[in-house]
C-alpha positions as CSV (number, residue, x, y, z in Angstrom):
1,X,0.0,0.0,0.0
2,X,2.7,2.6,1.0
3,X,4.5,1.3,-2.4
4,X,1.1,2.3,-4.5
5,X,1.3,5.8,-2.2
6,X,4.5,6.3,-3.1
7,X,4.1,6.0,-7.0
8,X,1.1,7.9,-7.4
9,X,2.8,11.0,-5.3
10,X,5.5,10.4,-7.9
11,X,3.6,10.2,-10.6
12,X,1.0,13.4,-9.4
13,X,5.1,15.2,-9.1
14,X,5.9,14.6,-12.6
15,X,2.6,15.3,-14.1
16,X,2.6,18.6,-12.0
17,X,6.4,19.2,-13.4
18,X,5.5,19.1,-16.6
19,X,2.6,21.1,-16.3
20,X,4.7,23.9,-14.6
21,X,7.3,23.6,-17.2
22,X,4.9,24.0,-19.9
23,X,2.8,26.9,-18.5
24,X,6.1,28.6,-17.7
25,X,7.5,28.2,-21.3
26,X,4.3,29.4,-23.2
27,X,4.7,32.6,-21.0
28,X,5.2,36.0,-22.5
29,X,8.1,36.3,-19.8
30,X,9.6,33.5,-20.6
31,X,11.9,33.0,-24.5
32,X,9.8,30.5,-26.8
33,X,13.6,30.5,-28.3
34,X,15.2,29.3,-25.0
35,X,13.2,29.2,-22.6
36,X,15.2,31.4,-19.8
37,X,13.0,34.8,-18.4
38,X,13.1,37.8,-21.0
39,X,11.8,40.6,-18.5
40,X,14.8,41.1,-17.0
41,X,13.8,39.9,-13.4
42,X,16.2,37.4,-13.1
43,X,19.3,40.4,-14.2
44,X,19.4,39.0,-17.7
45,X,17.6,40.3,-21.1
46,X,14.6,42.3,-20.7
47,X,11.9,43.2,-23.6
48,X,9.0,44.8,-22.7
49,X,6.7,41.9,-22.8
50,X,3.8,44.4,-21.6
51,X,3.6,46.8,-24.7
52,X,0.0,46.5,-25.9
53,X,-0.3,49.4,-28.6
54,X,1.4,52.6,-30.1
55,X,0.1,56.1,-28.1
56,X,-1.2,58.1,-30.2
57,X,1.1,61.6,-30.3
58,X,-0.2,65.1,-29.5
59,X,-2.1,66.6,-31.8
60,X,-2.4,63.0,-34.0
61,X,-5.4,61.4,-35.3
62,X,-4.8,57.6,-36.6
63,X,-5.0,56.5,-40.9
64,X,-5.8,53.0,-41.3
65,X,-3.5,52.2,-44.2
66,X,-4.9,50.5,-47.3
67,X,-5.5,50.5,-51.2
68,X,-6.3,53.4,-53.3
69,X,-6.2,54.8,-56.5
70,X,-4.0,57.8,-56.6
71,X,-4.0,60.6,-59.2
72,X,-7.1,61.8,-60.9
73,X,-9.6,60.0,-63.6
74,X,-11.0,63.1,-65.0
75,X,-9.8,65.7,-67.5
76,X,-6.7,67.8,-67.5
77,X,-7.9,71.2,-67.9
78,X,-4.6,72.6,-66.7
79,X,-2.7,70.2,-69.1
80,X,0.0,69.3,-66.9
81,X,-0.3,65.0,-67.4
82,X,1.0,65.1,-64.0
83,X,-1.3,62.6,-61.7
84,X,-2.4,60.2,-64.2
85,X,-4.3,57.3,-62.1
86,X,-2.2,54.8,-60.9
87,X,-3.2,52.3,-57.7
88,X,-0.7,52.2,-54.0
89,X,-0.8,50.9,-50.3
90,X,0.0,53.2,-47.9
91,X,0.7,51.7,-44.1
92,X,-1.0,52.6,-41.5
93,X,0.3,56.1,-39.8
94,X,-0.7,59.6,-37.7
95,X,-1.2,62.6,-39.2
96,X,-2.2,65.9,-37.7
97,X,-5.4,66.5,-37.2
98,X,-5.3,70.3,-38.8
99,X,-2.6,72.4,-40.0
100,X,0.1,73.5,-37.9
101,X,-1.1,76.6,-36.4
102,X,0.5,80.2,-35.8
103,X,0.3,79.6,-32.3
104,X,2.5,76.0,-32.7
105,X,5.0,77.3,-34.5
106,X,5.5,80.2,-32.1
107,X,6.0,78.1,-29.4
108,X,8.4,76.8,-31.8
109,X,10.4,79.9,-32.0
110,X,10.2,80.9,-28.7
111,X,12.1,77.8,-27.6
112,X,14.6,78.6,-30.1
113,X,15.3,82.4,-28.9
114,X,15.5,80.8,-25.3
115,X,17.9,78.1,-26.4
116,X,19.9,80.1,-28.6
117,X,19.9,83.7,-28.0
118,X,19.9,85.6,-31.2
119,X,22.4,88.3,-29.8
120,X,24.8,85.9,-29.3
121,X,26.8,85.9,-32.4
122,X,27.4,81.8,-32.9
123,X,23.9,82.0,-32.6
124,X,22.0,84.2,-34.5
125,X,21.5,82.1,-37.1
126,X,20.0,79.6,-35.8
127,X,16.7,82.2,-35.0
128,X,16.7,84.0,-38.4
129,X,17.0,80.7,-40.0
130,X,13.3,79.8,-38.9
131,X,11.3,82.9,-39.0
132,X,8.7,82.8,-41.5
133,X,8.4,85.0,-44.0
134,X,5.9,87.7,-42.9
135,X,6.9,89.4,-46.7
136,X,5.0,86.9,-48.5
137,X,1.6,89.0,-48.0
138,X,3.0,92.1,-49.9
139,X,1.6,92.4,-53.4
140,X,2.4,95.4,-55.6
141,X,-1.1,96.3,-56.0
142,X,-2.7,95.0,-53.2
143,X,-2.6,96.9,-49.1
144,X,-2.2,93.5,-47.0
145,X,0.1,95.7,-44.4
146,X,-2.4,94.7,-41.7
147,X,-1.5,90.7,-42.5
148,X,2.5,91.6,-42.8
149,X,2.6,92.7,-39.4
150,X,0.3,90.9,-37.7
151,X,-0.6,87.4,-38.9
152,X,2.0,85.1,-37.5
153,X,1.9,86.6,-33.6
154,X,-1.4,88.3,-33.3
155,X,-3.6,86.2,-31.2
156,X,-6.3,87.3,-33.0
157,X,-4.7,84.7,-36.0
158,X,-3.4,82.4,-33.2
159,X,-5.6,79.4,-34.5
160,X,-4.7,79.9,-38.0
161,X,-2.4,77.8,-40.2
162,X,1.4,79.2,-40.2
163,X,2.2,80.4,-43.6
164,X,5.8,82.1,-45.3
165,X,7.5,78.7,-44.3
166,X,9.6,76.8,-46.7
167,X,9.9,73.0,-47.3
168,X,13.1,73.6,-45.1
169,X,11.7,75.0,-42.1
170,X,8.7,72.9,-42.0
171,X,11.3,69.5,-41.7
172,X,13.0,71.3,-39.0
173,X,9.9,72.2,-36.8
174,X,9.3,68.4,-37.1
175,X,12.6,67.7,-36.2
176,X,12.2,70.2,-33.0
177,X,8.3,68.7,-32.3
178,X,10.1,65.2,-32.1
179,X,12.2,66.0,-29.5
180,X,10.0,68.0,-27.6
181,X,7.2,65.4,-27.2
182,X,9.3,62.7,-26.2
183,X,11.1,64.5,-23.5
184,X,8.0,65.0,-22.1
185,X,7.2,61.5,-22.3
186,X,10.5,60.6,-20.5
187,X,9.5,62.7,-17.6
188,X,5.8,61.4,-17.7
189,X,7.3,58.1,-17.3
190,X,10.1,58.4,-14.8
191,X,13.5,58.2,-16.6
192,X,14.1,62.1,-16.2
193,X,12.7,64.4,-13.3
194,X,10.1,66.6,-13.9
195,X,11.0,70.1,-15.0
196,X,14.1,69.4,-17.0
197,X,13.0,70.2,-20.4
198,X,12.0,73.9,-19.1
199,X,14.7,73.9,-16.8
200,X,17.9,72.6,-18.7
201,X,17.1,75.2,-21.7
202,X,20.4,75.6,-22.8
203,X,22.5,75.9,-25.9
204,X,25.1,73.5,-24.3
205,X,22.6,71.3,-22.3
206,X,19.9,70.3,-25.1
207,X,18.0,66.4,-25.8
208,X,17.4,65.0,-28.9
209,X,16.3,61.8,-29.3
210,X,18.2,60.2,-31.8
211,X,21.4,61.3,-29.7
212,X,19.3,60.0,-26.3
213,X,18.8,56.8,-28.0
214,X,22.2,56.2,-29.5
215,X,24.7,57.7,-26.7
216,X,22.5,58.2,-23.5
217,X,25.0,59.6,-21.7
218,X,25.3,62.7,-23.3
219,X,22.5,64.2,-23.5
220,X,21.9,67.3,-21.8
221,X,25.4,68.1,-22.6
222,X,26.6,65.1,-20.8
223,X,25.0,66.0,-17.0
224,X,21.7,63.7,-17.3
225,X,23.1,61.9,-14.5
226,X,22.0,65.2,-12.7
227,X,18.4,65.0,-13.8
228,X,17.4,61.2,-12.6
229,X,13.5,60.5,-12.9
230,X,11.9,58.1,-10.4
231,X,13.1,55.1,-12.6
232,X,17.0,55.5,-12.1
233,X,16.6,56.9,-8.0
234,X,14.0,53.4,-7.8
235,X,17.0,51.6,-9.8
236,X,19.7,53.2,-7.8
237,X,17.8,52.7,-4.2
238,X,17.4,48.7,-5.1
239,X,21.3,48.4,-6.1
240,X,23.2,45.9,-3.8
241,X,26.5,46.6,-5.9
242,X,27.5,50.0,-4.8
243,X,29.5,50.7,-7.7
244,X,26.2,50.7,-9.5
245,X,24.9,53.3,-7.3
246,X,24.1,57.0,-8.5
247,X,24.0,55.8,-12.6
248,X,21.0,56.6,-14.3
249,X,18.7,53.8,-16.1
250,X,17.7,55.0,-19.3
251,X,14.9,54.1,-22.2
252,X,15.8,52.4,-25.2
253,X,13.9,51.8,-28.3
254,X,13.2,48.2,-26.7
255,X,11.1,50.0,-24.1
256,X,8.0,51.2,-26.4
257,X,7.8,54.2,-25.0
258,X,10.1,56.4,-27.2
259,X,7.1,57.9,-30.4
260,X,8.5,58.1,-33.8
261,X,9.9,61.0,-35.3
262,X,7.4,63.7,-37.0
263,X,7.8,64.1,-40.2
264,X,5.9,65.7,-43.3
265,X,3.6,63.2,-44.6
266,X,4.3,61.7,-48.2
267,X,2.6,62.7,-51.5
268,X,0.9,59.5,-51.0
269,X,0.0,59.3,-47.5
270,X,-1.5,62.8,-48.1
271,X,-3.5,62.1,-50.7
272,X,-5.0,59.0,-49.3
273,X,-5.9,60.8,-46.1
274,X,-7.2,63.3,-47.6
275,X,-9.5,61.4,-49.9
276,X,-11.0,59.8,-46.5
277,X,-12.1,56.4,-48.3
278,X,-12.2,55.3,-44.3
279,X,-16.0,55.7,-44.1
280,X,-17.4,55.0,-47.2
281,X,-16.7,51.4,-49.4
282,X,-18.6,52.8,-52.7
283,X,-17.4,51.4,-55.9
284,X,-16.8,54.7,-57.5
285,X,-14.4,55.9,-54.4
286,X,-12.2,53.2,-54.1
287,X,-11.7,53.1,-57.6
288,X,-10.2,57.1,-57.7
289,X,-13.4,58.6,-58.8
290,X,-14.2,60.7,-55.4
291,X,-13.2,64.4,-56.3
292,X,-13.5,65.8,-52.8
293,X,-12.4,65.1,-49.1
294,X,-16.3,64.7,-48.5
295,X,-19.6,62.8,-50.3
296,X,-20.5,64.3,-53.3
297,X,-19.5,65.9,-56.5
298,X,-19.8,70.0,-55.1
299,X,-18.6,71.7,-52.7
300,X,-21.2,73.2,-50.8
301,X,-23.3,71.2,-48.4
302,X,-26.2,69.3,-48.8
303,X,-27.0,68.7,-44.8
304,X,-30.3,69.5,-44.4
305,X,-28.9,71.6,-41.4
306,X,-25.8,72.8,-43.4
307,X,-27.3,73.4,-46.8
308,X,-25.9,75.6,-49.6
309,X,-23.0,76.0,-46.7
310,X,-19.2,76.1,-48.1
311,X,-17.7,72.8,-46.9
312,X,-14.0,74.4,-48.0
313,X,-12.0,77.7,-47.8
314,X,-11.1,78.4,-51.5
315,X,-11.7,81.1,-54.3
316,X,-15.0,81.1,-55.5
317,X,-14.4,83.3,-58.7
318,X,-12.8,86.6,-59.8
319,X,-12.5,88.9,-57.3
320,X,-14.4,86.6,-55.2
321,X,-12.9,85.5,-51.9
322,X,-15.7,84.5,-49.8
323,X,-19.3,85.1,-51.0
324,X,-21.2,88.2,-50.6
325,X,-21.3,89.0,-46.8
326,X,-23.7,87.7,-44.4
327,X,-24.9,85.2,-47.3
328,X,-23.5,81.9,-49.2
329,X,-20.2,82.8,-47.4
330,X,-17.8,80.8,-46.4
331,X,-16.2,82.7,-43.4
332,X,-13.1,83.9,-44.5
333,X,-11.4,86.2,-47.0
334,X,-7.8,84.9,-46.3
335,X,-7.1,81.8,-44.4
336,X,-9.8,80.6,-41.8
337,X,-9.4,79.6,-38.4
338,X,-8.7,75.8,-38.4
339,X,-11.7,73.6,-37.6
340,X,-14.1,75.7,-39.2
341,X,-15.0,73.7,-41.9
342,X,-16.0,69.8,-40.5
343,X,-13.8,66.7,-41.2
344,X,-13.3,64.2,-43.4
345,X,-13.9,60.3,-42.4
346,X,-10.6,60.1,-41.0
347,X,-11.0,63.6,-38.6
348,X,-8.9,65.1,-40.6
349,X,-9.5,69.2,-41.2
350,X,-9.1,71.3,-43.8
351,X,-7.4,68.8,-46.1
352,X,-9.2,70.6,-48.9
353,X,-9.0,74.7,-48.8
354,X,-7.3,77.0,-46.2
355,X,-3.6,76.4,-47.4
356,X,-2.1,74.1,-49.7
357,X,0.5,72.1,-47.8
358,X,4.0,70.8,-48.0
359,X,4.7,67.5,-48.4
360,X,8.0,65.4,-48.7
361,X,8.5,64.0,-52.4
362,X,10.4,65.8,-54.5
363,X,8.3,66.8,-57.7
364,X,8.6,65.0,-60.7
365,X,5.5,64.6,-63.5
366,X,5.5,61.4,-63.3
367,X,4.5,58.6,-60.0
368,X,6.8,55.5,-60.9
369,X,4.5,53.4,-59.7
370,X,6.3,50.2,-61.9
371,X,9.5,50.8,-59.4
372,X,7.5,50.9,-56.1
373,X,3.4,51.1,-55.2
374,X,4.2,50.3,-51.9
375,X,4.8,52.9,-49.2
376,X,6.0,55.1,-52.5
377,X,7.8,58.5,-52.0
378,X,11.1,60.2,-54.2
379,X,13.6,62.0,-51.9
380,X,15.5,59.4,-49.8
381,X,18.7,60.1,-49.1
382,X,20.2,57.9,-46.8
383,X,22.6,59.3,-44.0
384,X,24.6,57.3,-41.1
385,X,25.8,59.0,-37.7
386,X,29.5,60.1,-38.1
387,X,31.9,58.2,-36.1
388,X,34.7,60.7,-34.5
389,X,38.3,59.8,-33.6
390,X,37.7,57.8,-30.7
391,X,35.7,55.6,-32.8
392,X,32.1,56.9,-30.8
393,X,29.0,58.6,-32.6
394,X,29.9,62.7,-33.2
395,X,27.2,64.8,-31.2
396,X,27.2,68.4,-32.3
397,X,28.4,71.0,-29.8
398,X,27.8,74.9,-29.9
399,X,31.5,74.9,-32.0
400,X,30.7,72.3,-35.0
401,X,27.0,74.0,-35.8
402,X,27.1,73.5,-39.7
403,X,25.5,76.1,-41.7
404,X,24.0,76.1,-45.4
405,X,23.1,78.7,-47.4
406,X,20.2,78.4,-49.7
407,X,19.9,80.0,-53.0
408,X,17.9,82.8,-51.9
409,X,20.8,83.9,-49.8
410,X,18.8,82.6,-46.3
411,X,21.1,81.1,-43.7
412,X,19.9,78.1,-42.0
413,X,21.3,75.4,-39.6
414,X,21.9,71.9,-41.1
415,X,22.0,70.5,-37.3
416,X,21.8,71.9,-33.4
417,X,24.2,71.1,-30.5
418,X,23.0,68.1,-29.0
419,X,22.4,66.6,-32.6
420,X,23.6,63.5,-34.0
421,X,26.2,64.6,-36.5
422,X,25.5,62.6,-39.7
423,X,27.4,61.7,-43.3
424,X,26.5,60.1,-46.9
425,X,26.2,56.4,-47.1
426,X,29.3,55.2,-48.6
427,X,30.1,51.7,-50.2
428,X,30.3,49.6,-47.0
429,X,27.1,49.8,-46.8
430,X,25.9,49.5,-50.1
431,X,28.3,47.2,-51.6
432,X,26.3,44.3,-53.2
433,X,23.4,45.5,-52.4
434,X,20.0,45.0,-54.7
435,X,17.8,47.5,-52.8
436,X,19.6,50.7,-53.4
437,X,23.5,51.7,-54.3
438,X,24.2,54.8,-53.0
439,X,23.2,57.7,-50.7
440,X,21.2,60.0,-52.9
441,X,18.0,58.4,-54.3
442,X,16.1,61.3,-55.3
443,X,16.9,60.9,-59.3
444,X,16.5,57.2,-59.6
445,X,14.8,56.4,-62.8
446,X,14.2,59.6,-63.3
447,X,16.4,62.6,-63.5
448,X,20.0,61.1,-63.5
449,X,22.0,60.6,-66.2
450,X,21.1,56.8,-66.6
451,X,17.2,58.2,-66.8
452,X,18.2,60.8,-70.4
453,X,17.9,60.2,-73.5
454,X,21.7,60.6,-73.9
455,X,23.0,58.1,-71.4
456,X,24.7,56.4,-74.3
457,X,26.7,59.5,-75.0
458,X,27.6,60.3,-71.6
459,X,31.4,60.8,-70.9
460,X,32.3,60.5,-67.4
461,X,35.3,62.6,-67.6
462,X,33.6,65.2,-68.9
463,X,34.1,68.8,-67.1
464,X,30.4,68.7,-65.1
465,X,29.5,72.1,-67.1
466,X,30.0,70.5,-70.2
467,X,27.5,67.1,-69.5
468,X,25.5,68.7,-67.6
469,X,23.1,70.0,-70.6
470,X,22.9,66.0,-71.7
471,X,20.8,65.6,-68.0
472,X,17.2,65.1,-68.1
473,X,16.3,68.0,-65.6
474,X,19.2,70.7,-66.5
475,X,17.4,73.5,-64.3
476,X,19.0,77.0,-63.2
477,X,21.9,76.7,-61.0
478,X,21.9,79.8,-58.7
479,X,25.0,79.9,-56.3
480,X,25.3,82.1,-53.4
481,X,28.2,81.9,-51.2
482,X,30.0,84.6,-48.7
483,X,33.7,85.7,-48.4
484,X,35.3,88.7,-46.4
485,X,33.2,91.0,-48.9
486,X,30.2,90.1,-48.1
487,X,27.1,87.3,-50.0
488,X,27.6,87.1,-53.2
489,X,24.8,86.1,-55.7
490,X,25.6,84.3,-58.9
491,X,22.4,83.9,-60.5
492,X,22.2,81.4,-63.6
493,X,21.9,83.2,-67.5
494,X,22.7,80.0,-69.4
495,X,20.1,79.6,-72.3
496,X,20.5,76.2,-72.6
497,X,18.3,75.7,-69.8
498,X,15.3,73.5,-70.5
499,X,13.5,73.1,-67.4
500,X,12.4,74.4,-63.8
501,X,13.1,71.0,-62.0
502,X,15.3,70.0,-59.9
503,X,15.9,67.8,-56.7
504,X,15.2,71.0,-54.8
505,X,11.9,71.5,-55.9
506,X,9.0,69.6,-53.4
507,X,5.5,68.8,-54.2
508,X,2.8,70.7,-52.6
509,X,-1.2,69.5,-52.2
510,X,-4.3,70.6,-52.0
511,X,-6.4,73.8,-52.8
512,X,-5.6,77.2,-50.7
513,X,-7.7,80.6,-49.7
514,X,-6.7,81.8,-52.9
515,X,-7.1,78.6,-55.7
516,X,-10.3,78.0,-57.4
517,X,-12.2,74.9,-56.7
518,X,-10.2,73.0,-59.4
519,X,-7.0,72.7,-57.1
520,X,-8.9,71.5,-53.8
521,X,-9.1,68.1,-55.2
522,X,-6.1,65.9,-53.5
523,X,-5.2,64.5,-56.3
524,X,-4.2,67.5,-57.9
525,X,-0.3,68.4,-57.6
526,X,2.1,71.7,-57.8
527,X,5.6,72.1,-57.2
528,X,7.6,74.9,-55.7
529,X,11.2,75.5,-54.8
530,X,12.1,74.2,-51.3
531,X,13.5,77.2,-50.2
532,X,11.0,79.4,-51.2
533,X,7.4,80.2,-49.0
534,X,4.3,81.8,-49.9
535,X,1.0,82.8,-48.3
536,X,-1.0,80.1,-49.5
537,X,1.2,77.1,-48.8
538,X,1.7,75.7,-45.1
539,X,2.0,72.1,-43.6
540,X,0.8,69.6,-41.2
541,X,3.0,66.5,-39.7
542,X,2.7,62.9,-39.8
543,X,4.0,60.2,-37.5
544,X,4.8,56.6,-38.7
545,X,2.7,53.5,-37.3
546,X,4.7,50.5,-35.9
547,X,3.6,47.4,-35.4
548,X,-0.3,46.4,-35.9
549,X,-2.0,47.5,-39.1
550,X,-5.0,48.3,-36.9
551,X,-5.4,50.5,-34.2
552,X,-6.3,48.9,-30.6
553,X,-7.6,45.6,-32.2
554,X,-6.1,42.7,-33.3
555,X,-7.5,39.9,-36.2
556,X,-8.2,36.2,-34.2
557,X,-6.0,33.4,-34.7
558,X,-7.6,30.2,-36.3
């Protein structure tokens, strides 16, 4: 009997082992690759085997990626041949939920005047380098004075889109945006203390993320020991070693909690949020034959509450702004307070109307869609982090500020102290490559010498001036430069010239306050030179999706 006993504890021991060991290995703590803990309890590798979804940024609304037709299907009155249909999949990403407003960017520019004082002389710069340009309402025959001086900082135009900023500037507020929003999200969580990113405003003493997430220790011009959130002092308080003491625990890209960068959204991603196909699954819409953000082929309302009511901000005719006061108009001479119009299927406002907007393809007339219709956008240029002497990542200081000059003689910073300091791909990392072989992409297939018509005749050791006519885009070459003298302007008389395009000029969507109702279609698209700004053209930032296709849900598993 105490024999039996005996084997059936045993056998109750094994079968209770085994059931452990099972339940233990299907764990999300536990490696299905090795089976040792992977949440770092045990000292060894931690992942973040909590992360459920991706938080949705400030000022973000979420695009379901998909299928759509892009470019137009009806006639070209304009004849430009520029957006013939062709059908793309976008992912899944953010995008603002209006335009980026005066009162944005002058937060913007107040940071920057705090940072780096424009009366400092290494500095100045740095400020003048992102002012808009309050010029662009001036017309010779027109008194906008009022607009000139008081549109951008006014808070009486504090809600409206920012205009007078370039392609340039609009990258560089979503470089600053980036930085901002997940220093706030560090101190949210705990990994810096509360207060730093007002309190460490300094030139010397700045975060980025790219440099927080690639060289920790340096951020905040090396003293982030000095600003330890709750995370490190809990780390630091639990530390038996006491050479680990006082070392602050930082994020990493593994933790989830670190957002992607802003950026300007594609061509593509524009257009497809702008079309808002989210809401309705009509035949005629997904096939690239709905002309407007909204239902319907015109563009006033037909809401029984709403009716006749403009659903846009453009030009309604000649000399005709708005609609005759007090009837049929559609609030605003000039651009409108944002959220004055309602949104498109996605929330999204204003993506027809108000301003045209920036986004990040360089222009060509034609959408390639035989090299890519996945994801598709021209302009990569792919950079690495420059490694110094001591074989480490370079960070910019206040001494190694690199500067470019743009061909309309404005100054502008290439990078800030606290920056990553970055250089052109090079052969080691495109040597046998099939994807891509070098670090400039913006002319692939179209533009670069391989892309004319006399690639056959090309000479490579020709003197540039001489080949350069035999180029498919052979625009105007303006240089400005600056010696002891003073800026000096070369501007470009060659009548050999054949076109305005270049890998400086960047497509622009959608209708403004002044286009007629012809250009508020999303499929329509303009090009203008990167470094120039207008009063019709501003910009709105988008946000990469990682991981699910689909926000907060997930498909079942057969």
């Amino acid at each position: 009997m105490k024999k039996r006993t005996f084997k059936i504890m045993l056998l109750v021991a094994v079968v209770s082992l085994g059931f452990f060991s099972c339940k233990r290995s299907s764990s999300k703590n536990t490696s299905r690759a090795t089976g040792w803990r992977i949440d770092g309890k045990d000292g060894g590798f931690a992942a973040n085997t909590k992360y459920k979804d991706q938080e949705t940024a400030p000022g973000l609304v979420f695009i379901e990626g998909g299928t759509f037709t892009m470019g137009k299907t009806q006639d070209d009155p304009m004849h430009d041949w520029n957006n013939t249909p062709n059908q793309q999949h976008v992912q899944s990403f953010y995008m603002d939920e209006t335009e980026v407003t005066n009162l944005m960017y002058t937060e913007y520019l107040y940071w920057t005047k705090t940072v780096f004082p424009p009366e400092n002389e290494n500095y100045k710069n740095i400020y003048t380098g992102i002012l808009p340009d309050t010029l662009v309402w001036r017309d010779r025959l027109g008194f906008n004075e009022t607009m000139t001086t008081n549109y951008l900082r006014h808070p009486g135009y504090a809600q409206y889109p920012v205009v007078g900023v370039n392609w340039i500037q609009a990258v560089q507020f979503c470089q600053w945006r980036t930085d901002r929003v997940n220093e706030a999200v560090l101190e949210r969580e705990g990994y810096i203390a509360k207060g730093v990113k007002t309190d460490s405003i300094d030139a010397t003493s700045t975060f980025s993320t790219e440099a927080y997430l690639t060289k920790p220790g340096e951020t905040y011009g090396g003293n982030i020991d000095e600003y330890q959130g709750r995370v490190a002092q809990k780390a630091n308080s639990k530390s038996k070693d006491s050479t680990d003491a006082n070392k602050n625990v930082y994020a990493k890209r593994t933790s989830g909690i670190i957002l992607p960068e802003y950026r300007l959204p594609t061509e593509a991603e524009w257009e497809y949020a702008a079309k808002g196909l989210d809401g309705l699954r009509e035949y005629n819409n997904v096939r690239g034959r709905k002309k407007y953000p909204w239902k319907g082929e015109f563009t006033r309302s037909g809401n029984r509450k709403r009716r006749g009511d403009q659903l846009a901000n453009f030009k309604q005719g000649k000399g005709d702004y708005g609609g005759i006061a007090g009837w049929s108009d559609d609030g605003a001479d000039i651009t409108a307070e944002v959220k004055s119009y309602p949104p498109n299927d996605f929330g999204l406002y204003d993506m027809a109307g108000n301003v045209a907007e920036w986004v990040a393809d360089v222009y060509r007339p034609i959408v390639d869609d035989e090299a890519n219709d996945f994801n598709y956008y021209r302009g990569n240029v792919y950079m690495k982090n420059k490694i110094n002497d001591e074989g480490t990542v370079e960070i910019v200081s206040t001494e190694t500020i690199k500067y470019d000059t743009l061909a309309n003689g404005r100054i502008v910073a290439r990078n800030l102290p606290g920056q990553l300091a970055e250089v052109s791909v090079d052969e080691k990392e495109t040597y046998l490559r099939t994807n891509f072989d070098k670090s400039d992409n913006r002319n692939y297939r179209d533009g670069d010498v391989a892309s004319s018509r006399y690639f056959d005749l090309y000479n490579e050791d020709e003197e540039e001036g001489e080949s350069d006519a035999k180029r498919m885009y052979n625009a105007p070459k303006h240089v400005v430069s600056s010696d002891s003298t003073g800026m000096l302007r070369q501007y470009d008389k060659s009548d050999t010239r054949t076109t305005l395009i270049d890998d400086n000029v960047r497509v622009y969507k959608g209708g403004s306050w002044k286009d007629r109702a012809y250009w508020i279609d999303p499929a329509q698209r303009r090009a203008f030179p990167e470094y120039m700004a207008t009063s019709y053209i501003g910009f709105r930032c988008a946000m990469s999706r990682v991981g699910s296709k689909s926000q907060g849900k997930k498909r079942p598993r057969n």
